[in-house]
C-alpha positions as CSV (number, residue, x, y, z in Angstrom):
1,X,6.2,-4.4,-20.8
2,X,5.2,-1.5,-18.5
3,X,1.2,-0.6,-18.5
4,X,0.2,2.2,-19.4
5,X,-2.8,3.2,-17.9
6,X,-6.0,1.9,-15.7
7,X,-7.6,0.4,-19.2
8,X,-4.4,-1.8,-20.6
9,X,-4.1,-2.7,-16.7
10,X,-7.5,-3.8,-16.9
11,X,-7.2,-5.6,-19.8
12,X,-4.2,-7.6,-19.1
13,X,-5.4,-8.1,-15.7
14,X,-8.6,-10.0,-17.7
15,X,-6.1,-12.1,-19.9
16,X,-4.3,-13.6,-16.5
17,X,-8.0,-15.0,-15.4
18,X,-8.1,-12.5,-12.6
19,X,-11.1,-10.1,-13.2
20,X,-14.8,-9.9,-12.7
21,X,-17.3,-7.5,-14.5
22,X,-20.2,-6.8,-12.3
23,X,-23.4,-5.1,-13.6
24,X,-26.5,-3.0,-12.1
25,X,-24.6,-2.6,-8.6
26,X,-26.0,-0.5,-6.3
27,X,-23.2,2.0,-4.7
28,X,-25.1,2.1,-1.6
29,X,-23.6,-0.2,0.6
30,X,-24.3,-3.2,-1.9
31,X,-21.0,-2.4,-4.1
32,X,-19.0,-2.5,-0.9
33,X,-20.7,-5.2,0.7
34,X,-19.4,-7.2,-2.5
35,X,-16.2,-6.0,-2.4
36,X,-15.6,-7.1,1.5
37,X,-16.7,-10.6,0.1
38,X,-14.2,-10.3,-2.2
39,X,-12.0,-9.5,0.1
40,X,-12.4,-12.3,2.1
41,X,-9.9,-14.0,1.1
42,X,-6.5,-13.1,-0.4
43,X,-5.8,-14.0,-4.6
44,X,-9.8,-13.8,-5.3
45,X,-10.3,-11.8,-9.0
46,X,-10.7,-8.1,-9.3
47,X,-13.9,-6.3,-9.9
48,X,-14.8,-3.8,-12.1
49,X,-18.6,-2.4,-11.6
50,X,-20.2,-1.0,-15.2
51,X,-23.6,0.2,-15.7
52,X,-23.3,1.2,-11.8
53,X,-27.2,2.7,-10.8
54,X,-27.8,6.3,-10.3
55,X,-24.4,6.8,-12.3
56,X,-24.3,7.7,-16.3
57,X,-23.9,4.5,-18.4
58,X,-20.0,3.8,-20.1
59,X,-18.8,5.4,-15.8
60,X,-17.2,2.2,-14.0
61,X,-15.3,1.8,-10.6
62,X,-12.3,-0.7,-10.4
63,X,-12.3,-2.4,-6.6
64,X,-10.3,-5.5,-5.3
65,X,-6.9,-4.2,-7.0
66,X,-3.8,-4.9,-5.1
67,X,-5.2,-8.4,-3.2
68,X,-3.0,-10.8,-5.7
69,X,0.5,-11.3,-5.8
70,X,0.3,-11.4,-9.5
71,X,-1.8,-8.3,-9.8
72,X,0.6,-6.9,-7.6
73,X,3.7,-8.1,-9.4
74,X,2.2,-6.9,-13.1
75,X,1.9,-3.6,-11.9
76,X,5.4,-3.4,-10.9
77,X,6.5,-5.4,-14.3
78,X,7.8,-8.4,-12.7
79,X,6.9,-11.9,-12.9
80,X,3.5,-12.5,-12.2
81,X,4.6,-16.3,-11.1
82,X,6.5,-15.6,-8.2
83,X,6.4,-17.2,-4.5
84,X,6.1,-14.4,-1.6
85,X,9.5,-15.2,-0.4
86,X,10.6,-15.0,-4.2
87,X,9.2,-11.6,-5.1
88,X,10.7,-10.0,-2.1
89,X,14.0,-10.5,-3.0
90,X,12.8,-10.4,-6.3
91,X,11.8,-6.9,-5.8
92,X,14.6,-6.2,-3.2
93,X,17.5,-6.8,-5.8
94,X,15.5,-4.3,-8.1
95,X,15.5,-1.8,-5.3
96,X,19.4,-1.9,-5.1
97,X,20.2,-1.0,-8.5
98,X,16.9,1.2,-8.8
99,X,17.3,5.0,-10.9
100,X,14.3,7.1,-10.8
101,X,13.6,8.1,-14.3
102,X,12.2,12.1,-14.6
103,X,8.5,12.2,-15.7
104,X,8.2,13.4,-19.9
105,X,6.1,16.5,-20.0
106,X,3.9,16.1,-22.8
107,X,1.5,18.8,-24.5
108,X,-1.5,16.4,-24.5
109,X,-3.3,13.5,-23.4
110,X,-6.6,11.6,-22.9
111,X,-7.4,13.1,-19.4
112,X,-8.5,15.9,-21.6
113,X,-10.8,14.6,-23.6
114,X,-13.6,16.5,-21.3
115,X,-12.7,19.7,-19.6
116,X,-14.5,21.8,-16.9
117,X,-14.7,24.5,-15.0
118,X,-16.4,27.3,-12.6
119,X,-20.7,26.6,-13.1
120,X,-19.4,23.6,-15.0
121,X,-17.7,21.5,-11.9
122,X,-20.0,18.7,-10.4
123,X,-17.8,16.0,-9.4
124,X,-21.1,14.3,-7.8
125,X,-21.2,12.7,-11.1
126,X,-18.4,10.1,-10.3
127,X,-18.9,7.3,-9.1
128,X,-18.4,7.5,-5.0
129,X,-19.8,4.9,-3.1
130,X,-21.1,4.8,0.1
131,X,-19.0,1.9,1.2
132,X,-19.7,0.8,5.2
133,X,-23.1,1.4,6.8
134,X,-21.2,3.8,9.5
135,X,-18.8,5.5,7.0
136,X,-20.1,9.2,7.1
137,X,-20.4,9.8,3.7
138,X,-19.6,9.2,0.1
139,X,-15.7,8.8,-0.6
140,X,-14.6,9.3,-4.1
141,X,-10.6,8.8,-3.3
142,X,-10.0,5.2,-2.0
143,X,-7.6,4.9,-5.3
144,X,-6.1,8.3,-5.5
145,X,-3.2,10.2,-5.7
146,X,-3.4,13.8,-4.4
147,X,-0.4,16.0,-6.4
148,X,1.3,18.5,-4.4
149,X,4.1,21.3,-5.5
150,X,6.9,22.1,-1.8
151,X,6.6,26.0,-2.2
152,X,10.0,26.0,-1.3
153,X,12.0,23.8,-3.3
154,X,9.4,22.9,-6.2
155,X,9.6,19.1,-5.0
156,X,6.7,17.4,-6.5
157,X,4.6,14.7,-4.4
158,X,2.2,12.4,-4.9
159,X,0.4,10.7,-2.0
160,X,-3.1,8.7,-1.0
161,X,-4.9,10.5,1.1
162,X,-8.5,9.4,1.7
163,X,-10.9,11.9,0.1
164,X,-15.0,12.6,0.8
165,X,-17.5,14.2,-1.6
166,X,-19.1,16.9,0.7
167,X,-21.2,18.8,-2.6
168,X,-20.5,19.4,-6.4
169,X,-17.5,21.2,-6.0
170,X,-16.1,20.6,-2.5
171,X,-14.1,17.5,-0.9
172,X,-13.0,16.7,2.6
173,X,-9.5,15.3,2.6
174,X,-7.5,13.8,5.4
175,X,-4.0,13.5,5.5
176,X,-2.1,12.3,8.9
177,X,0.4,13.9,10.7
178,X,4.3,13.8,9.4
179,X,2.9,12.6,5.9
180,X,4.8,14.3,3.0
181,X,1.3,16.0,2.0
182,X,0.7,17.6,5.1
183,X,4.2,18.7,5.5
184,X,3.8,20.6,1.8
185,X,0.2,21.7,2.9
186,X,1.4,23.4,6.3
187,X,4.1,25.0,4.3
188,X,1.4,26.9,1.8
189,X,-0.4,28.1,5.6
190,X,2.4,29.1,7.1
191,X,2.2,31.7,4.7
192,X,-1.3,32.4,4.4
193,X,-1.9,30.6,1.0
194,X,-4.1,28.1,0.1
195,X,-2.8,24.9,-1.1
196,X,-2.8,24.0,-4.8
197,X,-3.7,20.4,-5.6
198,X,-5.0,17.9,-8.1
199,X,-6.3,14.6,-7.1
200,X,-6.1,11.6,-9.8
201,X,-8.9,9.0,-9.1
202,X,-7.9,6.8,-12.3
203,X,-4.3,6.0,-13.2
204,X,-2.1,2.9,-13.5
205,X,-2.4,1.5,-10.2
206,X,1.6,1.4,-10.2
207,X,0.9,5.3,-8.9
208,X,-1.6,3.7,-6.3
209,X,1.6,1.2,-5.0
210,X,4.0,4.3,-4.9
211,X,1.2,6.9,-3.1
212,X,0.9,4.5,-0.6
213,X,4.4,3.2,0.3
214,X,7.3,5.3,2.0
215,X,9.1,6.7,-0.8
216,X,11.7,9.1,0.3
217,X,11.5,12.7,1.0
218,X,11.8,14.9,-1.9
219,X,11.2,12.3,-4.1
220,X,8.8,12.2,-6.9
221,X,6.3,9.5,-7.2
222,X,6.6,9.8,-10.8
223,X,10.3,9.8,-11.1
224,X,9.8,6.7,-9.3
225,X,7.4,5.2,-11.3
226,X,9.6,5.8,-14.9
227,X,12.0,3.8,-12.9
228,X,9.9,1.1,-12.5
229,X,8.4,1.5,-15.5
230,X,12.0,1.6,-17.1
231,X,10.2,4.1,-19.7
232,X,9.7,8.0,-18.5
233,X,5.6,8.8,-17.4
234,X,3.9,10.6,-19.8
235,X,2.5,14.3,-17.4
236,X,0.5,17.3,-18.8
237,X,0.3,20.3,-16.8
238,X,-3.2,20.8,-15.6
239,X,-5.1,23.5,-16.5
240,X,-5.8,25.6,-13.5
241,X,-3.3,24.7,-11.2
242,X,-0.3,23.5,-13.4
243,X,1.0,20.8,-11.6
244,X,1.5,17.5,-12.9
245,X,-1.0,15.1,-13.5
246,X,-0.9,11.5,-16.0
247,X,-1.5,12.6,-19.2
248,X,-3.7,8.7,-19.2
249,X,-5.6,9.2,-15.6
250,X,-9.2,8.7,-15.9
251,X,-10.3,11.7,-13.8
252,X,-8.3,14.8,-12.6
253,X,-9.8,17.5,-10.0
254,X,-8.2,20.8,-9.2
255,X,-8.7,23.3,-6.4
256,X,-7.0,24.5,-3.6
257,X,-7.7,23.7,0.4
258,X,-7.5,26.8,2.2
259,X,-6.2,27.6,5.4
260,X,-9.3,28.6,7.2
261,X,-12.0,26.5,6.3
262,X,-13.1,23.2,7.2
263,X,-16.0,20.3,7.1
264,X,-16.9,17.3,8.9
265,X,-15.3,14.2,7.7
266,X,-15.7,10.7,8.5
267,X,-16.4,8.2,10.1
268,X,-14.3,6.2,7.6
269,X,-13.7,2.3,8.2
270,X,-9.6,2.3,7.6
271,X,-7.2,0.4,6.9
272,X,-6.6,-0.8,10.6
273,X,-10.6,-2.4,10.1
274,X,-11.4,0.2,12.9
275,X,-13.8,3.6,12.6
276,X,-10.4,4.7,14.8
277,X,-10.2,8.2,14.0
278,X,-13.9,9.0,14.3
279,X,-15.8,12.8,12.8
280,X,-13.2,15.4,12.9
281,X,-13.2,18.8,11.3
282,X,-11.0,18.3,8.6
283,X,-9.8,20.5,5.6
284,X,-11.6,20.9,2.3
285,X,-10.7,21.3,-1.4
286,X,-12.4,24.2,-3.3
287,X,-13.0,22.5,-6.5
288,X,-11.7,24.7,-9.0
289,X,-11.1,22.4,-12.7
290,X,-12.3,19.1,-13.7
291,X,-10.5,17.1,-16.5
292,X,-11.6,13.5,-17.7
293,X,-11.9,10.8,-20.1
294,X,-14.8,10.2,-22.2
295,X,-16.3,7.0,-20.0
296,X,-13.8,6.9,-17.2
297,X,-13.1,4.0,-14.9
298,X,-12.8,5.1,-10.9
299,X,-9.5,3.3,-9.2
300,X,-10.9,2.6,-6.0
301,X,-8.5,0.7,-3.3
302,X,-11.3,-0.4,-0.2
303,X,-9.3,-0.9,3.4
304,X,-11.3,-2.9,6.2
305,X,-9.6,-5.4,8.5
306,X,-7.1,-6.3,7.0
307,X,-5.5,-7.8,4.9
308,X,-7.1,-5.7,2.4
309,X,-6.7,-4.2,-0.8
310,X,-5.1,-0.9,1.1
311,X,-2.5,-3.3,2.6
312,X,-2.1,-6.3,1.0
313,X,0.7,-4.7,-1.7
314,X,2.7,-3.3,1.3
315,X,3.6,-7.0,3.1
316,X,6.3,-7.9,0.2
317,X,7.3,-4.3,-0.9
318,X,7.5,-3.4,2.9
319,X,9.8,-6.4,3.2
320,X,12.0,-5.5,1.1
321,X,12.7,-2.3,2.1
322,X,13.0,-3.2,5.4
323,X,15.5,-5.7,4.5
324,X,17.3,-3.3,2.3
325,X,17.5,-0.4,4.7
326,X,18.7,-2.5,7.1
327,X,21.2,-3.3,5.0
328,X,22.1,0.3,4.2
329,X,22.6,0.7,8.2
330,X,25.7,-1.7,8.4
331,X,23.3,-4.3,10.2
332,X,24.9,-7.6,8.4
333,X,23.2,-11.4,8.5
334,X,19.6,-11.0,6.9
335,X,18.9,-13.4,5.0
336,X,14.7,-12.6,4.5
337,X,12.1,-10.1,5.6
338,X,8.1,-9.8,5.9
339,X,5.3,-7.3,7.1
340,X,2.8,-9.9,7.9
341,X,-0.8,-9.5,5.9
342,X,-3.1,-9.3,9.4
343,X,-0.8,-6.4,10.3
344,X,-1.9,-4.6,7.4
345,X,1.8,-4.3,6.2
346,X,2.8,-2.3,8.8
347,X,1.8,-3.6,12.7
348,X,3.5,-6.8,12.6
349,X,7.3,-7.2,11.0
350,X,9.8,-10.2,10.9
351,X,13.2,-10.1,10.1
352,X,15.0,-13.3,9.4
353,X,18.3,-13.7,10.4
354,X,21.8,-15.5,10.5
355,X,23.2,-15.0,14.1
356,X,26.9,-13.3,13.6
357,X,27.8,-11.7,17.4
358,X,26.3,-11.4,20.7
359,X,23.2,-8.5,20.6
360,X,22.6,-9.2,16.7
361,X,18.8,-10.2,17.4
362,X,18.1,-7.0,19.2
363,X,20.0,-5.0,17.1
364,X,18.3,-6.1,14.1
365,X,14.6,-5.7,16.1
366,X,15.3,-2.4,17.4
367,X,16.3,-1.2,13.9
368,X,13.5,-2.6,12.0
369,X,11.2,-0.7,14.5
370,X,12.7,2.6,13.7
371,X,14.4,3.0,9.9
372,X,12.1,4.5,7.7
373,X,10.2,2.1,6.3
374,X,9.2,0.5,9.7
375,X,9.0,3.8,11.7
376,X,5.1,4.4,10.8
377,X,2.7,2.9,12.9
378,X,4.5,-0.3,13.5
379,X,4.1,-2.4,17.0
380,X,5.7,-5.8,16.7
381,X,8.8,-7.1,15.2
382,X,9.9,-10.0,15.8
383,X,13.2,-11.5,14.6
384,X,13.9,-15.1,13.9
385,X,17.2,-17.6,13.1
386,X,17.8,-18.1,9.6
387,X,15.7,-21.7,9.7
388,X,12.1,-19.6,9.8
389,X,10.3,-18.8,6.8
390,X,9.4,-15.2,7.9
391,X,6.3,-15.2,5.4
392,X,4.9,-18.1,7.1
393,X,3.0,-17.7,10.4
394,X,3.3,-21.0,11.9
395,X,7.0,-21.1,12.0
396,X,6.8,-17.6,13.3
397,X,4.9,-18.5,16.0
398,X,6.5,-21.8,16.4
399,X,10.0,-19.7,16.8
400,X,8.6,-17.3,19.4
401,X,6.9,-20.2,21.6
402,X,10.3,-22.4,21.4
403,X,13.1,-19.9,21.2
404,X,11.6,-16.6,23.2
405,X,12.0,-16.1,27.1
406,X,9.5,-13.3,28.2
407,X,11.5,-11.8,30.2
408,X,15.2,-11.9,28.9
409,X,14.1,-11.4,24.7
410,X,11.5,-8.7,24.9
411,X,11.6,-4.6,25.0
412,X,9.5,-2.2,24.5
413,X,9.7,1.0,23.0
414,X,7.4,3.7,23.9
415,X,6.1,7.5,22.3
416,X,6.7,6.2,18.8
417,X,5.1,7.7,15.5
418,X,1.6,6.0,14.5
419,X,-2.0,7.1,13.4
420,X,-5.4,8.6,14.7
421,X,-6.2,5.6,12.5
422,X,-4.3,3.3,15.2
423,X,-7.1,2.5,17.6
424,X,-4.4,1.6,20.5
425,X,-2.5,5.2,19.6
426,X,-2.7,8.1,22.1
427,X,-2.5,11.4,23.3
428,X,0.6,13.3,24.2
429,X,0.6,15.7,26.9
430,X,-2.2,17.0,24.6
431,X,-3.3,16.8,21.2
432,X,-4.8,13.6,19.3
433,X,-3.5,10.0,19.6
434,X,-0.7,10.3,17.2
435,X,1.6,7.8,19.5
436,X,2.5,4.0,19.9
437,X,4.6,2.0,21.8
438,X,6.0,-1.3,20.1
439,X,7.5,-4.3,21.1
440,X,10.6,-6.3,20.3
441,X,10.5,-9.5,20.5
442,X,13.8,-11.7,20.3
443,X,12.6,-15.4,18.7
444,X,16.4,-16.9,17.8
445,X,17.9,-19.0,19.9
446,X,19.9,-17.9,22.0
447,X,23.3,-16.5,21.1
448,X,25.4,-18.5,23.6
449,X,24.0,-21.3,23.2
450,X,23.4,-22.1,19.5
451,X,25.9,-24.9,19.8
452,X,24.0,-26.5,22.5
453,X,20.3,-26.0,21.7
454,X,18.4,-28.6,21.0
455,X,18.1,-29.8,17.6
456,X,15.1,-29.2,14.7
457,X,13.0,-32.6,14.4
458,X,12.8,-31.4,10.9
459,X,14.4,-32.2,7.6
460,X,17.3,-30.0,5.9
461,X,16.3,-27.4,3.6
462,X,18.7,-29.0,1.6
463,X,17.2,-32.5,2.0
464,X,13.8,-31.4,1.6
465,X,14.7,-29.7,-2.2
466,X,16.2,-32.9,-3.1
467,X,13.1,-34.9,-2.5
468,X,11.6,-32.5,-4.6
469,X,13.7,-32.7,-7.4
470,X,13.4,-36.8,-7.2
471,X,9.8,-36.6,-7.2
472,X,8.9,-33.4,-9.1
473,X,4.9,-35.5,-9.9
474,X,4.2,-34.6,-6.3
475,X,5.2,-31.2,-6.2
476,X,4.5,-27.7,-8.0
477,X,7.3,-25.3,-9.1
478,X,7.2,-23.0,-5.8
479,X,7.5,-26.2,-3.6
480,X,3.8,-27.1,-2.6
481,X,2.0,-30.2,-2.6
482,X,0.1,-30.9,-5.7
483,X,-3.4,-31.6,-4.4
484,X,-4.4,-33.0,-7.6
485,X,-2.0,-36.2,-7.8
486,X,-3.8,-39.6,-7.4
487,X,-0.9,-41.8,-7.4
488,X,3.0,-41.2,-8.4
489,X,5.9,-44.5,-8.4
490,X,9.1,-45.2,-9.5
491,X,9.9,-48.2,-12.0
């Protein structure tokens, strides 16, 4: 069953064994300190922070979302008891026969159980932590989804875009080059208009997943998400700007960012674990309309070096994209995909592979490095013979040491899209460091000589599920060892 909102997600989250309730945090620095903790290691509970100080009592901020598979895989409604390599193709099959299902306008919701405007707006009252001793300032959108209208063809789009408190009713927001926000802002300047928005900052973190992956142009998030969701999202229209917003978010703030002013923002430690992109004038939002829920819960989404919880989601959703655009491009022979976790879902993709011709490899490596899903500040891909587990980093590396030669099975391709956020990106001719180059990096043996090579001192796949089967005491159901097994015989 689809969640609804932040609060079922919560509570179902709480049933699997996979939340923590903090009290009496401070959000200066010692909220975030925890959640780096937390984020220490991959599959540690979620934490929710009630009774936060300086903050009224019944507010609380939801941190640590997206760093379990199962989280992860409740919020897109499959099984939460899936292997990585199982939940990408899980989730790839999905994708194939995928319809996006149009958003249900509705009349009313709990969003507005509290609305305000003009004097009214002070949206210093939600919780926004200071979360790194260097960040410049309070960030209230981690979590968010900004909502945008395309003047031109009424397209709606819903993206995360980092977002600082600045006073009671302004907010810096940042939004990178060639992301679909920016394009719809720039459209609104062109003409001389400010730009309408509203920003969620609690929702069913499904709309976090979706504002943060490459959904395709003039698609709406929230057509998406009914797709997932296989059951239409319940939208109101807010009040002062009209545009869509979940009827069930926690908090909804409306303005406008106008072409012509701007405010310092940043430093902010990213998603890359780098201060990369430094203080910048950046544009505001002109805090027009609050809406919230009576006690509402902050969706919060903290990057550092990753993996984090800004990344972790994207390594098997990126996977199977990639896998499944490749697909759509005629490229034949994959047979498994991953955007490794250190590479926060995007630096570092592998593409696993059953040689067909002559060239496959580097077809398949410059492709990954270019369709859509790979094309955003990626640098390595490396493609490997159908034998590698691409999720797992030891036979990864173990391919490129034993089946790469440096000189014959690796390009480079340079002046290619990334991030201010990229701390190796650069300059142009001029400009800011919007560029990358990548590299390709052929790791299967080689084509003419796959009769010849020498052999694997390794058990079949094969081989190794039948011991399995025979001695099922010793294993779990994904494969692994039991660690927990004292001693195991046959009579």
């Amino acid at each position: 069953m689809p969640v609804e909102d932040i609060r079922e997600w919560i509570d179902r989250v709480e049933e699997l064994g996979e939340l923590t309730r903090v009290e009496g945090v401070d959000p200066n620095l010692e909220l975030g300190g925890l959640v780096d903790l937390y984020m220490g290691e991959m599959e540690n509970p979620a934490l929710l922070f009630e009774r936060m100080k300086g903050y009224p009592e019944g507010y609380s901020l939801l941190a640590n979302v997206l760093t379990s598979l199962p989280r992860i895989a409740l919020s897109l409604d499959v099984p939460t008891d899936l292997t990585r390599t199982k939940f990408v193709k899980e989730w790839r099959d999905r994708l194939k026969v995928f319809e996006p299902l149009p958003a249900q306008q509705v009349e009313d919701g709990p969003v507005l159980e509290n609305c305000e405007s003009g004097d009214q707006v002070d949206v210093t009252k939600f919780p926004a932590p200071l979360w790194h001793a260097e960040d410049g300032g309070r960030y209230l959108g981690t979590g968010n989804i900004v909502i945008m209208r395309d003047p031109d063809s009424g397209w709606v789009n819903a993206g995360t875009y980092r977002i600082q408190v600045h006073d009671a009713k302004t907010l810096g927001i940042m939004i990178s080059p060639g992301k679909h926000g920016r394009i719809i802002r720039e459209k609104y300047w062109a003409r001389g208009e400010a730009c309408p928005v509203a920003v969620s900052f609690g929702h069913d973190p499904l709309l976090l997943l979706l504002g943060g992956l490459e959904v395709d142009f003039e698609e709406n998030e929230f057509d998406v998400a009914g797709g997932i969701r296989g059951e239409a999202l319940k939208v109101i229209a807010a009040p002062h700007t009209g545009l869509p917003v979940p009827a069930s978010a926690e908090i909804v703030i409306e303005g406008e960012i106008p072409p012509d002013e701007f405010h310092n923002e940043g430093p902010f430690g990213e998603w890359t674990g780098y201060y990369a992109s430094g203080e910048r004038d950046m544009p505001i939002i002109k805090v027009k309309s609050v809406v919230y829920r009576n006690n509402p819960t902050v969706l919060a989404c903290l990057p550092g070096n990753p993996p984090n919880d800004n990344t972790y989601f994207r390594s098997p959703m990126r996977a199977a994209m990639l896998w499944n655009e490749l697909e759509r491009a005629g490229i034949p022979g994959v047979v498994g995909a991953w955007s490794h976790e250190a590479g926060g879902g995007r630096f570092f993709n592998v593409i696993a592979i059953k040689q067909m011709y002559p060239g496959h490899a580097k077809q398949v490596g410059h492709a990954t490095a270019t369709v859509h899903a790979g094309a955003y500040a990626n640098r390595y891909v490396v493609v490997v013979d159908d034998d590698i587990d691409p999720t797992d980093t030891n036979e990864v590396i173990w391919a490129m040491c034993t089946r790469t030669d440096v000189i014959e099975d690796v390009d480079v391709i340079k002046r290619m899209w990334s991030t201010s956020l990229d701390p190796m990106a650069y300059a142009g001719d001029e400009g800011p460091r919007y560029y990358n180059n990548r590299m390709i990096i052929d790791a299967c043996r080689p084509y003419d000589r796959l009769a010849t090579f020498p052999p694997v001192v390794r058990q079949t796949k094969a081989e190794a599920d039948e011991l399995r089967a025979r001695w099922p005491e010793l294993f779990t159901p994904d494969g692994k060892v039991r660690k927990d097994v004292k001693r195991a015989g046959k009579k």
